[in-house]
C-alpha positions in Angstrom: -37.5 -6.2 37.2 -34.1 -7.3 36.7 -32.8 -8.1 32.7 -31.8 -11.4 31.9 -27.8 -12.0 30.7 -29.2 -11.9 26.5 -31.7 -8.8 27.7 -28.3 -6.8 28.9 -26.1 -8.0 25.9 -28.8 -6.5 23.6 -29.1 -3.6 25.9 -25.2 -3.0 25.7 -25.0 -3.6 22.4 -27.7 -1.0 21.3 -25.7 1.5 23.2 -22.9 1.1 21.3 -24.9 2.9 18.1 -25.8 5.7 20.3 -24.6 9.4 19.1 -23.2 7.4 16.2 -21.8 10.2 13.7 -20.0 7.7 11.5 -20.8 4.3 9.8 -17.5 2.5 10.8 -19.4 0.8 13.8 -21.9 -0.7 11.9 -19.5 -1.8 9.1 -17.2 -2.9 12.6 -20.1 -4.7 13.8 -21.2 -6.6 10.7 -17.8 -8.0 9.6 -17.6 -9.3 13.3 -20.6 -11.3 12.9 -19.5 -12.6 9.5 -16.9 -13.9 11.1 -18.7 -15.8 13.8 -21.2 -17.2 11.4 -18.5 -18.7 9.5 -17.1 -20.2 13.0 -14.5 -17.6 13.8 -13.3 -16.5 17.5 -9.8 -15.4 16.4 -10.1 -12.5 14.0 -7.3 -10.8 12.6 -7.8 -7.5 12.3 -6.6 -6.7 9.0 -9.5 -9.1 7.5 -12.2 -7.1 9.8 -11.2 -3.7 8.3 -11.4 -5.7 4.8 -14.6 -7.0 5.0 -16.1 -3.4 5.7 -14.9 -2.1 2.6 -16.0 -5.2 1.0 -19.6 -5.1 2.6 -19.7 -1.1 2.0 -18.4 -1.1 -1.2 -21.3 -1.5 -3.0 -23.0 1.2 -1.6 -20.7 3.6 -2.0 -19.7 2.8 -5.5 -22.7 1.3 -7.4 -25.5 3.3 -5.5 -23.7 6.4 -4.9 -25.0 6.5 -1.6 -22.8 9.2 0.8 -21.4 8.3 4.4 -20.5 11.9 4.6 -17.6 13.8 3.9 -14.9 12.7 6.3 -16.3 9.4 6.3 -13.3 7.1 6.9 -15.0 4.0 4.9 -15.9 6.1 2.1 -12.6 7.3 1.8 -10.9 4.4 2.0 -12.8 2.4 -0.7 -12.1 5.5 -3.1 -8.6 4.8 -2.2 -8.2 1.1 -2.3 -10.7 1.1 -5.8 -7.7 3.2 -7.3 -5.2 1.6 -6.2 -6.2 -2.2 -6.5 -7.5 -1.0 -10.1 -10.8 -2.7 -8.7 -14.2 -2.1 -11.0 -17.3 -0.7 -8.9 -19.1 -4.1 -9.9 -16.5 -6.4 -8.2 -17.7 -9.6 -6.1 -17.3 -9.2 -2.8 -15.4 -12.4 -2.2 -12.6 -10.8 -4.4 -12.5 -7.6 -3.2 -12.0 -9.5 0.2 -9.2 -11.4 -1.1 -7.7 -8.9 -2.8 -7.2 -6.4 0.4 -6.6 -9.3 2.6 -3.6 -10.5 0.6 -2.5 -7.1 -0.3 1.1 -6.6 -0.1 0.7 -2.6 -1.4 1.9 -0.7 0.9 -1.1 2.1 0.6 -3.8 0.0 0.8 -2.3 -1.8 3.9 -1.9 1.3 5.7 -5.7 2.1 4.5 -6.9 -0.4 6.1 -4.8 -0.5 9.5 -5.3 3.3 9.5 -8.6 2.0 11.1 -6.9 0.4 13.8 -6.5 4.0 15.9 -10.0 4.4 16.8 -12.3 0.9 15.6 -11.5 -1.9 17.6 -11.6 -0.2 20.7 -14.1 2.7 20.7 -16.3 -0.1 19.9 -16.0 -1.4 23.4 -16.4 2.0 25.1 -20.3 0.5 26.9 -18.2 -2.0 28.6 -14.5 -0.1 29.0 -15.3 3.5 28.7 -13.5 5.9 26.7 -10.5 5.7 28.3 -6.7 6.0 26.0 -6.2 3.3 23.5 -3.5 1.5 25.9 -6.4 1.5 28.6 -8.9 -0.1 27.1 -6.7 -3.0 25.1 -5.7 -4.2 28.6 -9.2 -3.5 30.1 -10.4 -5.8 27.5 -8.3 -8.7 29.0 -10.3 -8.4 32.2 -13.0 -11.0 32.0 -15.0 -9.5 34.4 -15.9 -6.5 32.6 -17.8 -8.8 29.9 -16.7 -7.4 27.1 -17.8 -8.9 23.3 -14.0 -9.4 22.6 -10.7 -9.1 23.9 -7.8 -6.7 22.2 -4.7 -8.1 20.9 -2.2 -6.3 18.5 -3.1 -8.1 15.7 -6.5 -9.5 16.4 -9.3 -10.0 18.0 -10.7 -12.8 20.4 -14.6 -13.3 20.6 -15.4 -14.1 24.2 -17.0 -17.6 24.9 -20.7 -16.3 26.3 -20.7 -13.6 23.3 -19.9 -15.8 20.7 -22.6 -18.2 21.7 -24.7 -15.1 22.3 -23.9 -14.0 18.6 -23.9 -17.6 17.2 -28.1 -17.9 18.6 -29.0 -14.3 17.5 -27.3 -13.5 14.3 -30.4 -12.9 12.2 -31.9 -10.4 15.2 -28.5 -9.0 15.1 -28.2 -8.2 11.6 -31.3 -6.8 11.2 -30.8 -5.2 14.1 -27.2 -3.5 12.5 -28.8 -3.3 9.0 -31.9 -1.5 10.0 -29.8 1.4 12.3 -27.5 1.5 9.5 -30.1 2.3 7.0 -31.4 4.8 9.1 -28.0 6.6 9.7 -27.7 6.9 5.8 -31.3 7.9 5.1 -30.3 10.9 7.3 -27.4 11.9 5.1 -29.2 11.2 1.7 -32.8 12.5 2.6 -33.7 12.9 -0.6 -32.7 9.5 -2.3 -35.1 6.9 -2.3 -34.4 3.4 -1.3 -32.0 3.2 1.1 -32.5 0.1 2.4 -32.1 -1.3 -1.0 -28.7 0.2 -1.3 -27.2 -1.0 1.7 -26.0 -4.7 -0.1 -25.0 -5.9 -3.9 -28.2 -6.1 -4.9 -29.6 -9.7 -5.7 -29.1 -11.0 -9.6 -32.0 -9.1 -10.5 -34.3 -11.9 -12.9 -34.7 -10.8 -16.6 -36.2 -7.5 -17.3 -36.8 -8.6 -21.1 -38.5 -11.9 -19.7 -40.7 -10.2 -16.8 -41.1 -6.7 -18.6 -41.8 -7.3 -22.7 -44.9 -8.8 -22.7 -46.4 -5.1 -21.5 -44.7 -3.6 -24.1 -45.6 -6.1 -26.5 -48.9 -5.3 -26.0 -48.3 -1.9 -27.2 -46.6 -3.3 -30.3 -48.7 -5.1 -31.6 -51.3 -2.3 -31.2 -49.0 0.0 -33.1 -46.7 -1.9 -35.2 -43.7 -0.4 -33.9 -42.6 2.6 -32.0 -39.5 4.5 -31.8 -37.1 4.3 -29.6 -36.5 8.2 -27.4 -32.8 8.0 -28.2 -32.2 6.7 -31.3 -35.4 7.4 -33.0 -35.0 3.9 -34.7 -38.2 2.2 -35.0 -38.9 -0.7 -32.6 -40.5 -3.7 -33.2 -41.9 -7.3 -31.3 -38.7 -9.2 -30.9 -36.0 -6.2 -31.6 -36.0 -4.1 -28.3 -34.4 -4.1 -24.7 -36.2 -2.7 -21.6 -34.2 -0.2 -20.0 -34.5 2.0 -16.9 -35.1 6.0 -17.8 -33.6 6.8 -14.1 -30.5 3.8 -13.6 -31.4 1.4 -11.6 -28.8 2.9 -9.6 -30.5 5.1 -8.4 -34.0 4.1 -8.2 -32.9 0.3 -7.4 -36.4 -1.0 -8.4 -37.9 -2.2 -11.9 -40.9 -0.4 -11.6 -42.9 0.2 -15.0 -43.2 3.8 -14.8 -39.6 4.0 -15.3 -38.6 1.3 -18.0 -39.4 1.6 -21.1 -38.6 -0.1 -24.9 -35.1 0.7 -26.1 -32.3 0.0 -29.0 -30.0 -2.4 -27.4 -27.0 -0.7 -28.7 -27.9 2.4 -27.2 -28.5 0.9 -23.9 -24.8 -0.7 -23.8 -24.2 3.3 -24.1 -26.5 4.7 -21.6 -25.6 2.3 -18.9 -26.0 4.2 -15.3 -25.6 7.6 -17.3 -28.8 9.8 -17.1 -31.3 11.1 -19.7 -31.2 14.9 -20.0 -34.6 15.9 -18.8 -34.6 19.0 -21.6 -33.7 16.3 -24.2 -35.8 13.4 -23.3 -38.4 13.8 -20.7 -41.1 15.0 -23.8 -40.8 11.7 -26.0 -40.4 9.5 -22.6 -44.1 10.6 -21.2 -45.6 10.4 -24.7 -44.2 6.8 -24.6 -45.6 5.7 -21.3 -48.7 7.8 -21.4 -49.5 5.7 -25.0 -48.3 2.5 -23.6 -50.2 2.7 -20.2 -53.4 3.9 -22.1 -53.2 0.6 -24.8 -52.8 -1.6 -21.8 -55.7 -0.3 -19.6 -57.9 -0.2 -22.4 -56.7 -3.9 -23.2 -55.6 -5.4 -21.0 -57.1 -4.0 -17.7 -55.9 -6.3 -15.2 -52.2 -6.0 -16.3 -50.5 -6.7 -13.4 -47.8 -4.1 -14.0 -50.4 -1.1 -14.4 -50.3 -1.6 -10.5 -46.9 0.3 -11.1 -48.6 3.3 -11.9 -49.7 3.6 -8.3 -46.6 5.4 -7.2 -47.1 8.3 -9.1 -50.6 8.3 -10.0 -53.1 6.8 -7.0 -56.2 7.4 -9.2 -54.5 6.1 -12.3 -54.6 9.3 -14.4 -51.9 10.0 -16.5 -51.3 13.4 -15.7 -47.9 15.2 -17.3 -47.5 17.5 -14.9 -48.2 15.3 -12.0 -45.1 12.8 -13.8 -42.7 16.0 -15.0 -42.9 16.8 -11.1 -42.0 12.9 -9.6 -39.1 12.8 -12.4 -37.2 16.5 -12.9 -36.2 16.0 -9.3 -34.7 12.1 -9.2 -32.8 13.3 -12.4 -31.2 16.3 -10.4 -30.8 14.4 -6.9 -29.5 11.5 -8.6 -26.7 14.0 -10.3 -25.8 15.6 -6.9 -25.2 12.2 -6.1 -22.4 11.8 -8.6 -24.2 10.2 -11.4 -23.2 11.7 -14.7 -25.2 12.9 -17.4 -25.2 11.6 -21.3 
């Protein structure tokens, strides 16, 4: 049975992801088909190697997530972020901009540094692994159906791949999206989420709106509680919900993990995390007497579903919860999250 032209363009390009022991192919790979979605055949190189510290950055910065030590990506946006005096929660259009029309000498030599080995390891399926002079003029050769041709300063998308990319850009992002998540699952086995963590996460809606009616519940049952950090008493109408583990780190709003807080306090806390020693006592009395007010009155809450994670039977059990949290707290700080 003999593969059809899109069957072998798949084939070839899953190859390319084979033995992969750094992300800079899938960060290679997105940016192209960026590009093409946005109509582009001519690509200059400097704005490829910008768009994947722009589509990593994220990652690295805001979810801590590790490419691995000599990771040229990671290094790079560490570099750049210094240099361009960029925050971690810039908008990806500007950080785009901001490499692209960088005239710093640092940050361009970041960025071309990727030019020895990107652009045309890529091709190695098609061109092999030959020296870097090799393949750029292999890549000229139209019968060795490569994605793209080689050119000092840019890059030319063939005609059949760009039609190719053009009709399958959603299987093909998935397709570099999921493999990418799985390359970084491997590195950070122990950090939940991944696939979460691999863009800017989506403006996430209102916790206060989605989240206070629970603990309004428990409010009104009580009159007020305290808040863990501050011990000032909390009341209907005078709270924030805020994540015990940053969202970070978790990158859900799960209701195990947020909880009523002072708002000042929270401005404080921001992705810093809770001492377990410190904390962890007042924050499972908190949710163990909030969960129990809301089962008992409100048993079809939809956010006791929450509870699932952690507890399948729905039994509030200390131990069971000191066990699921202790370790987040002390993965999430190998990851480089500080503590309060």
């Amino acid at each position: 049975m003999h593969l059809n032209i899109h069957d072998e363009k798949f084939s070839k390009i899953s190859s390319v992801f084979n033995n992969t022991s750094a992300t800079y192919k899938f960060y290679w790979f997105w940016s192209i088909l960026e590009s093409v979605e946005n109509g582009t055949k001519t690509i200059g190189k400097k704005e490829l190697f910008a768009k994947m510290l722009a589509l990593s950055w994220y990652t690295v910065n805001y979810f801590h997530i590790s490419f691995g030590k000599q990771d040229l990506i990671q290094n790079a946006i560490y570099s750049v972020r210094e240099i361009e005096n960029l925050p971690i929660d810039t908008r990806q259009n500007k950080i785009l901009n901001t490499l692209i029309n960088s005239n710093n000498k640092s940050t361009v030599s970041t960025l071309l540094h990727f030019d020895n080995n990107v652009p045309h390891k890529f091709l190695s399926p098609w061109l092999g692994t030959g020296s870097k002079k090799i393949v750029y003029e292999l890549s000229l050769d139209k019968s060795k159906n490569a994605p793209y041709s080689l050119f000092k300063d840019n890059i030319i998308i063939d005609d059949d791949w760009f039609i190719f990319f053009q009709l399958n850009l959603g299987v093909l992002k998935s397709f570099c999206y999921w493999h990418l998540s799985l390359f970084l699952q491997s590195r950070n086995p122990s950090v939940p989420e991944i696939p979460n963590k691999i863009q800017r996460p989506i403006i996430r809606g209102n916790l206060t709106n989605h989240k206070r009616k629970y603990w309004d519940i428990v409010l009104n049952e009580l009159g007020y509680i305290k808040c863990i950090y501050t011990q000032k008493e909390l009341i209907v109408g005078e709270y924030i919900i805020e994540h015990f583990i940053p969202h970070q780190f978790v990158a859900h709003d799960l209701m195990w993990n947020l909880i009523p807080a002072e708002s000042s306090f929270n401005s404080t806390k921001s992705a810093k995390l809770p001492s377990f020693d410190k904390y962890f006592d007042d924050f499972y009395a908190l949710q163990k007497e909030g969960f129990e007010i809301v089962q008992k009155s409100k048993p079809k809450n939809k956010f006791l579903q929450d509870y699932l994670t952690i507890f399948p039977l729905l039994n509030f059990d200390r131990s069971r919860f000191e066990e699921f949290i202790q370790p987040m707290l002390t993965i999430a700080h190998n990851n480089g999250f500080e503590y309060l």
